[in-house]
C-alpha positions as CSV (number, residue, x, y, z in Angstrom):
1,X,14.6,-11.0,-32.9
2,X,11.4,-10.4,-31.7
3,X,9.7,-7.1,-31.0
4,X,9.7,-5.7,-27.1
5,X,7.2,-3.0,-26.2
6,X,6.0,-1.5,-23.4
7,X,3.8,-4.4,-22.8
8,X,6.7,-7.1,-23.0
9,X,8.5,-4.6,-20.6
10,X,5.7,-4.2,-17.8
11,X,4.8,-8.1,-17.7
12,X,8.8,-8.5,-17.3
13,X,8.9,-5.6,-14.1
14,X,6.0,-7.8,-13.1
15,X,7.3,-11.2,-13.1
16,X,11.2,-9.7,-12.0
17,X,8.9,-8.1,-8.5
18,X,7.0,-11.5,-7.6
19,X,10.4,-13.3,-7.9
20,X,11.5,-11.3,-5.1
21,X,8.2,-10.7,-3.5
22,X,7.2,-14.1,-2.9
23,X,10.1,-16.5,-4.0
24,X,12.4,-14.5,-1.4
25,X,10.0,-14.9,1.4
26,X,10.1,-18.9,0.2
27,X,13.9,-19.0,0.7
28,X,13.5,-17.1,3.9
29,X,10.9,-19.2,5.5
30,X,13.5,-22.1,4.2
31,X,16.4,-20.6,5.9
32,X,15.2,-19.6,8.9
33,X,15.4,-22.8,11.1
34,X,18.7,-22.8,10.0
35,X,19.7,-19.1,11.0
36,X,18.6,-19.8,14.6
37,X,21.6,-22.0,14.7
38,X,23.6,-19.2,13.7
39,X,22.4,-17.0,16.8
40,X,19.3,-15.9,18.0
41,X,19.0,-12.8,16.5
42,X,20.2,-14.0,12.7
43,X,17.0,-14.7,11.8
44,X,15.8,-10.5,12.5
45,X,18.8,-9.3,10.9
46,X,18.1,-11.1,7.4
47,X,14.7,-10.5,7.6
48,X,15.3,-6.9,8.0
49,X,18.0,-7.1,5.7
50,X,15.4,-9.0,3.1
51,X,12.4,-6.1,3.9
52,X,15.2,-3.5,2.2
53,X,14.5,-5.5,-0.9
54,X,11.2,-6.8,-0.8
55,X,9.2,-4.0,0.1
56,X,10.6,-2.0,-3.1
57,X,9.7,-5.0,-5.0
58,X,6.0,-4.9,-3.4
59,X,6.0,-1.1,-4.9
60,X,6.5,-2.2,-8.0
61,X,4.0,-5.0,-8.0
62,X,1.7,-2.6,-7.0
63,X,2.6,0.0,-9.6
64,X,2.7,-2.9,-12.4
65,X,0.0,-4.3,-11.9
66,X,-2.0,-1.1,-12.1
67,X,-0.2,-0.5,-15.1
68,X,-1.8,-4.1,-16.3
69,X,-4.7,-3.3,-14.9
70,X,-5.0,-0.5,-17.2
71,X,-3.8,-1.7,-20.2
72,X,-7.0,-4.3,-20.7
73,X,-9.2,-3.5,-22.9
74,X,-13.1,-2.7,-22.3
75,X,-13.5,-6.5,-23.4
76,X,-12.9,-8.1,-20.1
77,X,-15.8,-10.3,-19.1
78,X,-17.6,-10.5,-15.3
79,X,-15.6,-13.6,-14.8
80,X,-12.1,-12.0,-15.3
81,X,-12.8,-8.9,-13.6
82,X,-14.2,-10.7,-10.2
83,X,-10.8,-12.6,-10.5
84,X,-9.7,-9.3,-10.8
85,X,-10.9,-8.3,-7.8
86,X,-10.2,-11.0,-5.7
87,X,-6.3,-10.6,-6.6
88,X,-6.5,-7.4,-5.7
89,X,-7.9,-8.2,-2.6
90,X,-4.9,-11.0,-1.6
91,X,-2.4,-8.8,-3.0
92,X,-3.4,-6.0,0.1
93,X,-3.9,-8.9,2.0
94,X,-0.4,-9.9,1.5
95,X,0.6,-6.8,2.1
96,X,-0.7,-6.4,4.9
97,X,0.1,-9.8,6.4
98,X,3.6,-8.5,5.7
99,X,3.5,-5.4,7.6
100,X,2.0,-7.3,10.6
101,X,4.9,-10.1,10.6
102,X,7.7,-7.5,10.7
103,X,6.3,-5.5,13.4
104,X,5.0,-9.0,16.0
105,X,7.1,-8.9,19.1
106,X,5.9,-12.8,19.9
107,X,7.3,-15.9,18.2
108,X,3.3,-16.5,17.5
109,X,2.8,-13.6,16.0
110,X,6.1,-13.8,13.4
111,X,4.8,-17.4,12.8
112,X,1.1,-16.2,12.1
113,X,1.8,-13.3,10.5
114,X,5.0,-14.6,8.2
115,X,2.6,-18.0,7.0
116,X,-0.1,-15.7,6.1
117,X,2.0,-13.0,3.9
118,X,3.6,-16.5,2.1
119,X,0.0,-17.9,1.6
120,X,-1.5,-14.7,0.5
121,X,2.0,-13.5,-1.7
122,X,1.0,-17.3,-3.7
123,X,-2.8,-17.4,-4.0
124,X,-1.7,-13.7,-5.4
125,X,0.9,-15.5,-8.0
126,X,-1.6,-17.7,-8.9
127,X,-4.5,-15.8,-9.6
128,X,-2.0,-13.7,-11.7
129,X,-1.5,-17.0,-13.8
130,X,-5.3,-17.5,-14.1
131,X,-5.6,-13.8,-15.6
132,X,-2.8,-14.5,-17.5
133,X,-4.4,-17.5,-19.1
């Protein structure tokens, strides 16, 4: 078997925290057209009920990746770091977007604020893949 370190171990914490971070508010957006057949209020109860999960996870994105962040070694070129950077930036952004979804009291603003935390929570996952690469 191969050898797992603390390395192996943060990139999994990593990886296990986006899953729910941003594939959970995938299968939300997915499900809620279905929940407001259920009743009008389903789809604020499984939201809320989601938030108990994902915001944890979003703490341990956060605490991950500056646990990635500082396991690189002084190596790191201008390139990477402004990549660096910029995911840093979408990740509060996400964050943030988040935040303002779950506390809109307009159909607008859920629908503004819960498309910008999924397209922030992505360009995050895929600037993690460039950084990775």
């Amino acid at each position: 078997m191969l050898e797992v370190g603390l390395d192996e171990v943060r990139l999994f914490l990593h990886l296990l925290a986006a899953a729910v971070w941003v594939g959970g508010q995938l299968v939300l957006a997915g499900l809620v057209p279905v929940l407001r057949t259920v009743g009008p209020d389903a789809p604020g109860v499984v939201a809320r009920q989601f938030a108990r999960i994902a915001w944890p996870a979003y703490l341990v994105l956060v605490v991950t990746g500056a646990w990635n962040i500082a396991a690189i070694d002084g190596t790191a070129g201008d390139d990477y770091r402004r990549t660096l950077v910029l995911k840093l930036v979408v990740v509060a952004l996400s964050g943030a977007a988040a935040l303002g979804h779950a506390r809109a009291t307009s159909r607008r603003g859920l629908a503004i604020g819960g498309a910008a935390t999924g397209v922030f929570a992505l360009l995050s996952l895929f600037l993690g893949v460039v950084l990775r690469g």
